[in-house]
Biopython code that builds the backbone (N, CA, C, O; Angstrom):
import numpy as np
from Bio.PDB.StructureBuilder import StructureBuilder

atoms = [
    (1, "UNK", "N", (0.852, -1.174, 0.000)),
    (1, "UNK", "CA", (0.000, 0.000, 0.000)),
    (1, "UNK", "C", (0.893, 1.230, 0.000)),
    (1, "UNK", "O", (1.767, 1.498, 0.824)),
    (2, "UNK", "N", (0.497, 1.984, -1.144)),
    (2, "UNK", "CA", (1.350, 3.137, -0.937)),
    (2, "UNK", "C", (1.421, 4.616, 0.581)),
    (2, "UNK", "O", (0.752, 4.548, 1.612)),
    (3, "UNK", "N", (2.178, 5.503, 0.309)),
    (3, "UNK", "CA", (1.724, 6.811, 1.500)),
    (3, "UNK", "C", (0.756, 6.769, 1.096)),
    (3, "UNK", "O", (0.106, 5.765, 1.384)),
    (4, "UNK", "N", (0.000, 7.988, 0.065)),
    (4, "UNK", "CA", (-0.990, 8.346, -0.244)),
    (4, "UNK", "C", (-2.333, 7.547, -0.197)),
    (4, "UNK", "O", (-3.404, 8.134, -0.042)),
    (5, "UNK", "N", (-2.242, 6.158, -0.337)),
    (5, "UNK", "CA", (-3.810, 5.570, 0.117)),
    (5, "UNK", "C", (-3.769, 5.101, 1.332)),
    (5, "UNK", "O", (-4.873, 4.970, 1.861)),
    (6, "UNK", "N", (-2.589, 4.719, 2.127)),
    (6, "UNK", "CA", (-2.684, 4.544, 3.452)),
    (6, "UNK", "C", (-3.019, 5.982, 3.970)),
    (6, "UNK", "O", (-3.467, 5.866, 5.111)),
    (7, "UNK", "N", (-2.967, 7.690, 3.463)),
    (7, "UNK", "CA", (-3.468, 8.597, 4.283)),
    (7, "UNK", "C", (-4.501, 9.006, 4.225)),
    (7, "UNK", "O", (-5.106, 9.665, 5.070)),
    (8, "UNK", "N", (-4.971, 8.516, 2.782)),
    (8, "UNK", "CA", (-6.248, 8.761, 2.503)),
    (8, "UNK", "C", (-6.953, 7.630, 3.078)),
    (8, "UNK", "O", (-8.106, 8.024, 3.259)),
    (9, "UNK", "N", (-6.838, 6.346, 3.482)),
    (9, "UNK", "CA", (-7.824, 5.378, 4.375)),
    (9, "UNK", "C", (-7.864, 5.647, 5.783)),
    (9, "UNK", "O", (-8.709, 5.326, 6.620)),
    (10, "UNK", "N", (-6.472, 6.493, 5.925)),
    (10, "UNK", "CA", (-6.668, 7.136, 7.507)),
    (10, "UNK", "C", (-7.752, 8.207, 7.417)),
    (10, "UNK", "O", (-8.879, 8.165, 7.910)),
    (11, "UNK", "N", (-7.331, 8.935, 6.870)),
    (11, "UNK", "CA", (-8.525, 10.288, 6.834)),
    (11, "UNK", "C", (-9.899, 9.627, 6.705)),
    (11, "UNK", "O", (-10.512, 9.736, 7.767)),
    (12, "UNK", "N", (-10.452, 9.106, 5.945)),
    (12, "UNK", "CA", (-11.424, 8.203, 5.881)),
    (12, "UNK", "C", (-11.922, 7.989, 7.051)),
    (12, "UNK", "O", (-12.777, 8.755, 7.496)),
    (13, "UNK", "N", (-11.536, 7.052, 7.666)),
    (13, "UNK", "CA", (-11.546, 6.690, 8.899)),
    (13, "UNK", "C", (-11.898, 7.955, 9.877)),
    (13, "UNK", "O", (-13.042, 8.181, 10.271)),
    (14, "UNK", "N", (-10.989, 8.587, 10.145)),
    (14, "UNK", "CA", (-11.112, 9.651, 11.142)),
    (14, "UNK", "C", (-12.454, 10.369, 10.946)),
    (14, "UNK", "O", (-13.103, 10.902, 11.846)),
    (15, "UNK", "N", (-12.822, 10.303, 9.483)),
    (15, "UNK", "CA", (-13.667, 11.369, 8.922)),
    (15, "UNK", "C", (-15.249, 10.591, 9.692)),
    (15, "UNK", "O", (-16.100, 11.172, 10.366)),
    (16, "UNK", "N", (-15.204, 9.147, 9.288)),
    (16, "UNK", "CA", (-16.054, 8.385, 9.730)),
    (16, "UNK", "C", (-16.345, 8.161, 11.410)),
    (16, "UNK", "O", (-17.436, 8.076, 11.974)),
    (17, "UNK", "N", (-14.967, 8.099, 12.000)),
    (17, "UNK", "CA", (-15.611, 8.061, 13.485)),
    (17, "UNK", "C", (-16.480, 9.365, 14.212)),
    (17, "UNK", "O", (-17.301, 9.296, 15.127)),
    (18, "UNK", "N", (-15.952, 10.671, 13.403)),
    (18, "UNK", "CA", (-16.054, 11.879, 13.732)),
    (18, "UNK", "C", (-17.500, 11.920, 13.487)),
    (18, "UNK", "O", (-18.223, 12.640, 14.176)),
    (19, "UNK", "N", (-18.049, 11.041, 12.357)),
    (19, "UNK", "CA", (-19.469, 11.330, 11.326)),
    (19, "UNK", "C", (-20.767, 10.315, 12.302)),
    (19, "UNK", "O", (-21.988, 10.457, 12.367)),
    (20, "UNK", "N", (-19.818, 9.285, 12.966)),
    (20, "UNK", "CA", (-20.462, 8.043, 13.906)),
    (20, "UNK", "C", (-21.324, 8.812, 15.206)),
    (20, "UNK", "O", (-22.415, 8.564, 15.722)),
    (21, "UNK", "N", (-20.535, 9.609, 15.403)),
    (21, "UNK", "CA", (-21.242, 10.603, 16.935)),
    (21, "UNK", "C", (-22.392, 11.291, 16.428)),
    (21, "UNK", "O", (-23.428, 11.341, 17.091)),
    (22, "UNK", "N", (-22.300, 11.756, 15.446)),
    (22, "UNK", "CA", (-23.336, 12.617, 14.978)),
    (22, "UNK", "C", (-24.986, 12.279, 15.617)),
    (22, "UNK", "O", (-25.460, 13.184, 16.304)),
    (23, "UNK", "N", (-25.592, 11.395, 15.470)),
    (23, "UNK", "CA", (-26.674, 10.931, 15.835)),
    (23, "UNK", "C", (-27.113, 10.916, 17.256)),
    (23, "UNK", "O", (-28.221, 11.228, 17.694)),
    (24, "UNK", "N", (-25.927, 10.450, 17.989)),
    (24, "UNK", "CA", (-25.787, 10.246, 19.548)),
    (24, "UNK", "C", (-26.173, 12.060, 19.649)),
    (24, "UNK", "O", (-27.226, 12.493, 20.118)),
    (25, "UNK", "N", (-25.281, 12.742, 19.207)),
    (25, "UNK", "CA", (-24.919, 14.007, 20.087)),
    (25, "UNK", "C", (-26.123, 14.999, 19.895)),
    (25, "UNK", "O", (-26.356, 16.007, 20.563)),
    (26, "UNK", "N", (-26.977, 14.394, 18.630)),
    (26, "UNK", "CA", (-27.940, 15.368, 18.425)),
    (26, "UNK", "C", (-29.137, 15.175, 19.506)),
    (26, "UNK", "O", (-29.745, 16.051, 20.122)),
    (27, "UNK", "N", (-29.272, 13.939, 19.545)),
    (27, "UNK", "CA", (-30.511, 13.325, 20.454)),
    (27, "UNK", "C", (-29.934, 13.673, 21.760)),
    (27, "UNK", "O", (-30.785, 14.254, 22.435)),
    (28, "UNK", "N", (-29.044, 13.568, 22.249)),
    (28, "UNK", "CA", (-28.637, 14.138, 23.695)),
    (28, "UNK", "C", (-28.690, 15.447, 23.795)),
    (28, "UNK", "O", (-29.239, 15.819, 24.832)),
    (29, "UNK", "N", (-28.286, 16.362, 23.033)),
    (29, "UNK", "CA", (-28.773, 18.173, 22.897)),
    (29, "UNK", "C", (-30.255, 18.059, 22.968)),
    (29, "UNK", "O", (-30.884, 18.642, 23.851)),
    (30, "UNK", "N", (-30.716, 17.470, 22.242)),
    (30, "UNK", "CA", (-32.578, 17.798, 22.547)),
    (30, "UNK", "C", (-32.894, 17.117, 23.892)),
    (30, "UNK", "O", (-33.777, 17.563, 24.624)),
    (31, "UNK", "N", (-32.090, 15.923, 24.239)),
    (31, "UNK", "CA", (-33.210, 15.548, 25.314)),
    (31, "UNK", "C", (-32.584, 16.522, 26.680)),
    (31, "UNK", "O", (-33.295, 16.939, 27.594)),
    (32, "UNK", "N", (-30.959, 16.773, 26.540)),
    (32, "UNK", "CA", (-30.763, 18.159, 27.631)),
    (32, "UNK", "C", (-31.383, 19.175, 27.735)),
    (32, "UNK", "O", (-31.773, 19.655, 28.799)),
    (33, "UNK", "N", (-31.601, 19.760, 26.319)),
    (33, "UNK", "CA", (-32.632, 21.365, 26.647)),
    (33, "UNK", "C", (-33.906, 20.468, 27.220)),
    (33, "UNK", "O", (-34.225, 20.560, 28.405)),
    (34, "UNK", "N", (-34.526, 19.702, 26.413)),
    (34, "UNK", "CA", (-35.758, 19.424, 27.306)),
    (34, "UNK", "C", (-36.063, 19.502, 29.060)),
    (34, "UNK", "O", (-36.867, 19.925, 29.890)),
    (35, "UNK", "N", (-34.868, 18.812, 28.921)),
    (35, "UNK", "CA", (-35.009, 18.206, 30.550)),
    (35, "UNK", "C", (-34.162, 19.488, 31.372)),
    (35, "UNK", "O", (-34.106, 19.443, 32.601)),
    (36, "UNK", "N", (-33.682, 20.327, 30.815)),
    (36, "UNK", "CA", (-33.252, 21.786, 31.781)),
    (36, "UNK", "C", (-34.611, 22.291, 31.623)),
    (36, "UNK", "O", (-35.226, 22.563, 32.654)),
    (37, "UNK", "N", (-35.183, 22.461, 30.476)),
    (37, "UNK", "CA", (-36.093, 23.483, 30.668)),
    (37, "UNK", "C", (-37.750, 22.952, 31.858)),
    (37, "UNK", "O", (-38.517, 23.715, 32.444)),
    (38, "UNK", "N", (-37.763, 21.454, 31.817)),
    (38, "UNK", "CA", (-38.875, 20.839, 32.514)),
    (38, "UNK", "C", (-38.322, 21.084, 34.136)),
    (38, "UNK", "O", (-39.017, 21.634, 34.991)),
    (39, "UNK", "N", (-37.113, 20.631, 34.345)),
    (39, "UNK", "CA", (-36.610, 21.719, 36.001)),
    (39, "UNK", "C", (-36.916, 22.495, 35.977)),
    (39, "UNK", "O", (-37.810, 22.766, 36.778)),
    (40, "UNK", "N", (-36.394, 23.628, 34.949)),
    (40, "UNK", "CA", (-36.509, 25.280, 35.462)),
    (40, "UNK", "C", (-38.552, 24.999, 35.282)),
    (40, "UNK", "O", (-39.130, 25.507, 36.243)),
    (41, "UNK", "N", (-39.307, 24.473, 34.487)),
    (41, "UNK", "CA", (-41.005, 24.912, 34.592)),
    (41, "UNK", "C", (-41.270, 24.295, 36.176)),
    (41, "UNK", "O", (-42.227, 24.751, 36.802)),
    (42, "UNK", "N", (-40.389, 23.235, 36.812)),
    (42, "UNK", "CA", (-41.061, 23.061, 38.037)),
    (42, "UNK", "C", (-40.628, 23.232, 39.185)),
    (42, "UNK", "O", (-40.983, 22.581, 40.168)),
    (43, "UNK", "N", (-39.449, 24.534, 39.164)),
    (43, "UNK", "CA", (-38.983, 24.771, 39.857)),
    (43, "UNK", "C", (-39.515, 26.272, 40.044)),
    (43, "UNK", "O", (-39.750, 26.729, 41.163)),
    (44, "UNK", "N", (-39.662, 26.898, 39.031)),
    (44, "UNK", "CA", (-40.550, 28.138, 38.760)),
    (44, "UNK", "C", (-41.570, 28.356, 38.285)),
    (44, "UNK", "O", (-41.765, 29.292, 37.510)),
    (45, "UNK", "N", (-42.697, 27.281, 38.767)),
    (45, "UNK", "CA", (-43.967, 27.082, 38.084)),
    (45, "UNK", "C", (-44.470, 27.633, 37.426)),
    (45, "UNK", "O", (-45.432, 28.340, 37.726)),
    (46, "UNK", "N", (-43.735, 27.436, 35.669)),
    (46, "UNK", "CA", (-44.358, 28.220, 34.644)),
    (46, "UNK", "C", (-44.765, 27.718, 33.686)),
    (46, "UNK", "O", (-44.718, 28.033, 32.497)),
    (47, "UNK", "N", (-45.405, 26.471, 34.496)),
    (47, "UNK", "CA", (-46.264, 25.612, 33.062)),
    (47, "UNK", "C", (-44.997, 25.094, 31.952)),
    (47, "UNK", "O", (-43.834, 25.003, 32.344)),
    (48, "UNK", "N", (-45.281, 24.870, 30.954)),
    (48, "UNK", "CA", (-44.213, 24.261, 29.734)),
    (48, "UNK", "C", (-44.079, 25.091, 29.063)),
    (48, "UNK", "O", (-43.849, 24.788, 27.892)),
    (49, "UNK", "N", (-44.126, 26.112, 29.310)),
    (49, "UNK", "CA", (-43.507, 27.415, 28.539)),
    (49, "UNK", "C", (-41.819, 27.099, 28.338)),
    (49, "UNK", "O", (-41.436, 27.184, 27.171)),
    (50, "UNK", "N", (-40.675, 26.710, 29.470)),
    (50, "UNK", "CA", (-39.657, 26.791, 29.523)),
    (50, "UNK", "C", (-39.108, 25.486, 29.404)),
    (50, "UNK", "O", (-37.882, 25.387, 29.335)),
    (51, "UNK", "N", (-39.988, 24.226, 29.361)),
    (51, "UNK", "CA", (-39.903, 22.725, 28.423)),
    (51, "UNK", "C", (-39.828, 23.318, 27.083)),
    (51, "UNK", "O", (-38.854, 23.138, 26.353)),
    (52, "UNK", "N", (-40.842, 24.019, 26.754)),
    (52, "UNK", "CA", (-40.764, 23.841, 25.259)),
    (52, "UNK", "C", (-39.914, 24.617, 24.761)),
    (52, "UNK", "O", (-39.424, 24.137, 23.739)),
    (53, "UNK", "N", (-39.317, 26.130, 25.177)),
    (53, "UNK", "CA", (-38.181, 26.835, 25.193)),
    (53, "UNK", "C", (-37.000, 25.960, 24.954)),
    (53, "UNK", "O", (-36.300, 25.995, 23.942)),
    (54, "UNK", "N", (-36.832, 25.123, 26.041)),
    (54, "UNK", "CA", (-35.317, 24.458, 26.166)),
    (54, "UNK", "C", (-35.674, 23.642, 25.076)),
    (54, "UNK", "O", (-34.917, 24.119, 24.231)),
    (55, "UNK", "N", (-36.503, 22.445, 24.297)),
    (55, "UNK", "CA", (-36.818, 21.828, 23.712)),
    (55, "UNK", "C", (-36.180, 22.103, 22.459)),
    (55, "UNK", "O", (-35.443, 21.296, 21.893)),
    (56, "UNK", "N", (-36.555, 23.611, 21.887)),
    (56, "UNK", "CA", (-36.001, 23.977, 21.154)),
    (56, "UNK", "C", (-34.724, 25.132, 21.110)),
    (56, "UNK", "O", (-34.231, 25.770, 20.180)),
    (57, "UNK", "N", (-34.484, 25.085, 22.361)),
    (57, "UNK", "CA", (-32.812, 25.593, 22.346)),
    (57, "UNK", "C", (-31.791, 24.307, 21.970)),
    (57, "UNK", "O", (-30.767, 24.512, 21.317)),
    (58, "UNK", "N", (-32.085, 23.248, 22.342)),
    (58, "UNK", "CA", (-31.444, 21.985, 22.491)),
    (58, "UNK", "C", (-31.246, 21.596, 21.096)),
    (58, "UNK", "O", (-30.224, 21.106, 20.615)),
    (59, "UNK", "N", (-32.745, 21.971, 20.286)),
    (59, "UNK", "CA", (-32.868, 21.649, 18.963)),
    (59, "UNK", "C", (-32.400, 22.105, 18.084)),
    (59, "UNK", "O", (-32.331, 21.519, 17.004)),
    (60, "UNK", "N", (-31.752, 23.778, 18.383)),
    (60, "UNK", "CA", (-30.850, 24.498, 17.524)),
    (60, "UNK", "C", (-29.495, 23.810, 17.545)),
    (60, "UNK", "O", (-28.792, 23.764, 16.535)),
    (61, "UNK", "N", (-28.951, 22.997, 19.318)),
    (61, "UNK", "CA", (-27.768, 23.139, 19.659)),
    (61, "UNK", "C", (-27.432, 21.702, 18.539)),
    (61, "UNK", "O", (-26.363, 21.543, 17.950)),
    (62, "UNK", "N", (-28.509, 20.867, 18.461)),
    (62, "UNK", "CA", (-28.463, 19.966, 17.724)),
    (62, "UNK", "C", (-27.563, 19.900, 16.348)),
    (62, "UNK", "O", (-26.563, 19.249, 16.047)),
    (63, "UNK", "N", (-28.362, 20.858, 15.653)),
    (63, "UNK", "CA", (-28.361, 21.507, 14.537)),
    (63, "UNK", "C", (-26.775, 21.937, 14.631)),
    (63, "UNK", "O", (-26.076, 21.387, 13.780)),
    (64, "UNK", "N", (-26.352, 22.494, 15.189)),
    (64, "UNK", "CA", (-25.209, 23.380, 14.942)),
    (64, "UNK", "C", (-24.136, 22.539, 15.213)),
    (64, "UNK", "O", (-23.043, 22.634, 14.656)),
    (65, "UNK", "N", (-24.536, 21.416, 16.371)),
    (65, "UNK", "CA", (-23.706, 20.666, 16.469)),
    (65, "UNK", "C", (-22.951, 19.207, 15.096)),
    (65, "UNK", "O", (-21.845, 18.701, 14.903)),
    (66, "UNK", "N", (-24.454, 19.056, 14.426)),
    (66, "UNK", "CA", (-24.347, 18.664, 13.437)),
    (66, "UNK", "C", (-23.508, 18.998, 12.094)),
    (66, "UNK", "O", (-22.741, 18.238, 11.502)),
    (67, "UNK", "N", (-23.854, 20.342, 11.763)),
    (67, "UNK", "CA", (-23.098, 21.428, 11.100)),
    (67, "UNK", "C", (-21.520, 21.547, 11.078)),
    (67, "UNK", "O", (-20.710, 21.615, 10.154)),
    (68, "UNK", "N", (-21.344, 21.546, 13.080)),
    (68, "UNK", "CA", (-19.869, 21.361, 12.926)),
    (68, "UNK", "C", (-18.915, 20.268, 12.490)),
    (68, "UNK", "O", (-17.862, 20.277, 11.852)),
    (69, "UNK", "N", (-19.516, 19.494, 12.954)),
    (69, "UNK", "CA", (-18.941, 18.085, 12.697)),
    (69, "UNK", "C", (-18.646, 17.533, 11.222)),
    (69, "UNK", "O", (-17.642, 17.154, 10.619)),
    (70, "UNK", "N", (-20.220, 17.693, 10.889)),
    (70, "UNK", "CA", (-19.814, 17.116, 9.473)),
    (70, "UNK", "C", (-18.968, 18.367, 7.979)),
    (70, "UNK", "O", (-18.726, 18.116, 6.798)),
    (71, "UNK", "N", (-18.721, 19.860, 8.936)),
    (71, "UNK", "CA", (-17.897, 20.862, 8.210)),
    (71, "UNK", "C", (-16.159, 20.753, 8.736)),
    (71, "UNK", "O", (-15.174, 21.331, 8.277)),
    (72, "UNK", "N", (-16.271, 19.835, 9.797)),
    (72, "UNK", "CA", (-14.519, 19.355, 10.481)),
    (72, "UNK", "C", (-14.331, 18.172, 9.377)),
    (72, "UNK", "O", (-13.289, 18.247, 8.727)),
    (73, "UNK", "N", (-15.131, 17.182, 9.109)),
    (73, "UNK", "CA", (-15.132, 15.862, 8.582)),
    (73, "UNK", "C", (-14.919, 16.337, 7.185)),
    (73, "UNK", "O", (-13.811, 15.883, 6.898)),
    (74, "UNK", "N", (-15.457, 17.130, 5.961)),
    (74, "UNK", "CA", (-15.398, 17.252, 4.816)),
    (74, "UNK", "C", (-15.142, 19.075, 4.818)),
    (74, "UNK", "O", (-16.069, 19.822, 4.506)),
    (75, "UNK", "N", (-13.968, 19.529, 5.156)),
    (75, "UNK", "CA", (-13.310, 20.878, 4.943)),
    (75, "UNK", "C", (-14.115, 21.620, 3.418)),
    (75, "UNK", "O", (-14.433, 21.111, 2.343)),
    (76, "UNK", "N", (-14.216, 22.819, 3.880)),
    (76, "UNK", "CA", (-14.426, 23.602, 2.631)),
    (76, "UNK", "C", (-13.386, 23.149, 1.015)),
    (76, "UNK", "O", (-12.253, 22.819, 1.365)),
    (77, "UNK", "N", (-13.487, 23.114, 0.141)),
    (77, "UNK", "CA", (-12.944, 22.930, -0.772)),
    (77, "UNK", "C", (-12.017, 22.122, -1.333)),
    (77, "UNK", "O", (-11.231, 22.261, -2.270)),
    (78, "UNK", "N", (-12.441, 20.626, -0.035)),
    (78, "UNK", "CA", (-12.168, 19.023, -0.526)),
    (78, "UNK", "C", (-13.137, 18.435, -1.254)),
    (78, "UNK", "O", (-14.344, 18.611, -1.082)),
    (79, "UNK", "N", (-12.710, 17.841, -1.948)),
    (79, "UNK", "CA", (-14.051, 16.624, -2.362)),
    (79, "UNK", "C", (-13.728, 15.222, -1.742)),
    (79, "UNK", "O", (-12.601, 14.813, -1.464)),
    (80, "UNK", "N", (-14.725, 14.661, -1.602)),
    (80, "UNK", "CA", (-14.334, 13.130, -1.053)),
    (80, "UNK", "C", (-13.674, 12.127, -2.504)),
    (80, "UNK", "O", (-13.809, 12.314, -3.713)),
    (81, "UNK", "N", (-12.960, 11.071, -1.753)),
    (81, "UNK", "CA", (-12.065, 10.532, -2.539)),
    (81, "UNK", "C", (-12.773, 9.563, -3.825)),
    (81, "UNK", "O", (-13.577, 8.680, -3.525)),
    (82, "UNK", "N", (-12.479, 9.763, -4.938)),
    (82, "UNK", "CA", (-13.368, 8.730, -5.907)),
    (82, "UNK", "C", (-13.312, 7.639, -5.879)),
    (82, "UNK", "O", (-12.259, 7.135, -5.491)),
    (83, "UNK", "N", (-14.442, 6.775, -6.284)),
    (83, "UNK", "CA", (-14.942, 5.627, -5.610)),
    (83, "UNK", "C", (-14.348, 4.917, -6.828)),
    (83, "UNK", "O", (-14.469, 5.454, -7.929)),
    (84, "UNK", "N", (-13.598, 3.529, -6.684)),
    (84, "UNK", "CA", (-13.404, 2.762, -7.839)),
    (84, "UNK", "C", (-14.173, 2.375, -8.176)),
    (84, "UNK", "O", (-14.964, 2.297, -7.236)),
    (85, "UNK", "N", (-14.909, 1.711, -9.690)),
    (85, "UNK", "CA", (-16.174, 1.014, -10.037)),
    (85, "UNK", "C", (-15.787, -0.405, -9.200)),
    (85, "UNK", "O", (-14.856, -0.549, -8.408)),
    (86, "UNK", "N", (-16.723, -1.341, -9.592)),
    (86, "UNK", "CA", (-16.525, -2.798, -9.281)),
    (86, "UNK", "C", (-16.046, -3.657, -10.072)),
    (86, "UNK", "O", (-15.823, -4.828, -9.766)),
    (87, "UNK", "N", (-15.678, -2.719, -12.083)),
    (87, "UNK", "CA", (-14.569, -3.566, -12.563)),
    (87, "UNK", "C", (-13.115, -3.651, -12.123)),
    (87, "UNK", "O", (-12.207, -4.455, -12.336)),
    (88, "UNK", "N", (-13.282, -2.020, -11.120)),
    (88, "UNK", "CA", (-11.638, -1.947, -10.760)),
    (88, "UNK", "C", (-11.702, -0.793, -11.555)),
    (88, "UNK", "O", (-11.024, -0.003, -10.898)),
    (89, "UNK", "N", (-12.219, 0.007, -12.891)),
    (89, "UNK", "CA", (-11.674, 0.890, -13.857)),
    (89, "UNK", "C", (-11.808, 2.131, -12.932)),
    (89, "UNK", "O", (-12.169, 2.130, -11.755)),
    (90, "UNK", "N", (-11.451, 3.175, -13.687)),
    (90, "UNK", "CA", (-11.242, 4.617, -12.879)),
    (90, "UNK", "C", (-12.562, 4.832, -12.865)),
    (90, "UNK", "O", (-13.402, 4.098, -13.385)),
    (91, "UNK", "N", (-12.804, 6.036, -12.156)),
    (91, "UNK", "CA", (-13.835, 6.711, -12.507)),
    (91, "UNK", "C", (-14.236, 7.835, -13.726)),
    (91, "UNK", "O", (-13.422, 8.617, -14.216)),
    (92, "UNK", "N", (-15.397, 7.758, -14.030)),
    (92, "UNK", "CA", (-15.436, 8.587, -15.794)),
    (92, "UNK", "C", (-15.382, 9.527, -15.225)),
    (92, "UNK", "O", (-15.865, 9.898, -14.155)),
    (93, "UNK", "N", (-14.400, 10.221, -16.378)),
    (93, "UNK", "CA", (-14.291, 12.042, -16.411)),
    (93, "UNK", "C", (-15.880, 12.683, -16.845)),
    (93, "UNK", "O", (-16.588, 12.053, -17.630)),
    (94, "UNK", "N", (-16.264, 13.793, -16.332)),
    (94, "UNK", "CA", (-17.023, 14.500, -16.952)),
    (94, "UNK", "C", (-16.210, 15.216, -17.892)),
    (94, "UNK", "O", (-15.153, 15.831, -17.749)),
    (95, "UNK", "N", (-17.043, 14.968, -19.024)),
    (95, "UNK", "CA", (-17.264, 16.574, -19.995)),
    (95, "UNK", "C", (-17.116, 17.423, -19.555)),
    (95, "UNK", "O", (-17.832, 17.596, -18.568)),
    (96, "UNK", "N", (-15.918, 18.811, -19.982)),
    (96, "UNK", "CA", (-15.720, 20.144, -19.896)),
    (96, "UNK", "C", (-17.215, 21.279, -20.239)),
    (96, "UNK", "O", (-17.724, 21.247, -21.359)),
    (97, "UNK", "N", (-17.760, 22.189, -19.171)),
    (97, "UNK", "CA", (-18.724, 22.866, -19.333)),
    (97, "UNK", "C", (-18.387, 23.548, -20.642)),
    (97, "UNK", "O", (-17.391, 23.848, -21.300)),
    (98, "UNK", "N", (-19.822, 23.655, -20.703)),
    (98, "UNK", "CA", (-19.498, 24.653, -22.399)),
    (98, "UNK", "C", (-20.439, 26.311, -21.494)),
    (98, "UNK", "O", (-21.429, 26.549, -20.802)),
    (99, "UNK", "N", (-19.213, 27.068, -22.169)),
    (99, "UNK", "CA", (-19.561, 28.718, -21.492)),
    (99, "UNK", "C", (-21.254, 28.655, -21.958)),
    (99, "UNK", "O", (-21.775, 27.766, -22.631)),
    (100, "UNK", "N", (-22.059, 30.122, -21.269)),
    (100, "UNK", "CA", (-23.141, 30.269, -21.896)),
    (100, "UNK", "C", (-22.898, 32.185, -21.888)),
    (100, "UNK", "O", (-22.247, 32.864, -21.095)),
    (101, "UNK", "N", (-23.738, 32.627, -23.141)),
    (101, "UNK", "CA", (-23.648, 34.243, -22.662)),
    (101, "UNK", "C", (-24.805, 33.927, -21.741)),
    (101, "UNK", "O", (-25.304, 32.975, -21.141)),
    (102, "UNK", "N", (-25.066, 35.964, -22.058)),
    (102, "UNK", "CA", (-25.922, 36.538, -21.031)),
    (102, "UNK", "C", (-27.238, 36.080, -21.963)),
    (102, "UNK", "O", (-28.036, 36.477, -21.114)),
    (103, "UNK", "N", (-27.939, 35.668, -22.811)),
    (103, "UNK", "CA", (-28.948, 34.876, -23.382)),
    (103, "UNK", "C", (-29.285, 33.482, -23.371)),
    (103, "UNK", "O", (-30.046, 32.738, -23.990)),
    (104, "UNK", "N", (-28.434, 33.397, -22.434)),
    (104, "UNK", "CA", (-28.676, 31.674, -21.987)),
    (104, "UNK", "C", (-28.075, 30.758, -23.499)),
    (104, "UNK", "O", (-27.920, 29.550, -23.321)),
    (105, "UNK", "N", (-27.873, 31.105, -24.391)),
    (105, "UNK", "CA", (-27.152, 31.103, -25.651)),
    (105, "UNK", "C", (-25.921, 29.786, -25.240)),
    (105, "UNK", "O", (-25.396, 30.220, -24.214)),
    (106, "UNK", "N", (-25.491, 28.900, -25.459)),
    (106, "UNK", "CA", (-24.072, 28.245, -25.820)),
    (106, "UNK", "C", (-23.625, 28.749, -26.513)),
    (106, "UNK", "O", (-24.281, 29.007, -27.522)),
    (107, "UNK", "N", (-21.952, 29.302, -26.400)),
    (107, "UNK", "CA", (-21.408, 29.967, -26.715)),
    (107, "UNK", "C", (-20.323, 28.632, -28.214)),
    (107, "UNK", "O", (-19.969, 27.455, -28.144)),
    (108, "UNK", "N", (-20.211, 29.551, -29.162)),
    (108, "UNK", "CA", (-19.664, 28.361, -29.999)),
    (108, "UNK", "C", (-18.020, 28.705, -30.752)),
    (108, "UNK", "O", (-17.465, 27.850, -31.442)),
]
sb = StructureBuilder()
sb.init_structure("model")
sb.init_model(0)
sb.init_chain("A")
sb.init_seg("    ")
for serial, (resi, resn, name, xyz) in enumerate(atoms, 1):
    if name == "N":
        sb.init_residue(resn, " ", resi, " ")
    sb.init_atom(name, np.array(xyz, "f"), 0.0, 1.0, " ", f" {name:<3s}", serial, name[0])
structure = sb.get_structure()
């Protein structure tokens, strides 16, 4: 195995354990805001006003937490690594874009 695919099966990897939490960490942010905000409603008897508050503070933290992770795992202006077919051959090149003007026109 050469450097280069042994660093690219590492990265892989890393990219994947990092991508594995994802699920865990979101469902634990929602069920924390929930369950802060159901203390603070019965500790300051204010009905589920501050359940459903935390519910969805938890649900943003979710969100963002998600966001980060999978923007650490696949960096701005990587692409993930190309997949070999199952004959083994490379993967097909796309076709070079063809310009267009300002008339939506192909340019020739």
């Amino acid at each position: 195995m050469t450097n280069r695919s042994m660093k690219n099966s590492r990265e892989a990897l890393r990219s994947a354990g990092a991508l594995s939490t994802v699920g865990l960490s979101f469902v634990l942010a929602l069920v924390m805001g929930f369950w802060i905000g159901n203390r603070l409603d019965a500790w300051l008897h204010t009905g589920p006003v501050l359940t459903i508050l935390g519910f969805f503070l938890g649900l943003a933290a979710g969100v963002l937490n998600v966001f980060r992770t999978v923007s650490q795992a696949f960096p701005p202006g990587t692409t993930p690594p190309a997949r070999d077919s199952a004959d083994g051959a490379p993967p097909a090149e796309l076709p070079p874009a063809t310009p267009v003007d300002e008339d939506g026109q192909r340019e020739q």
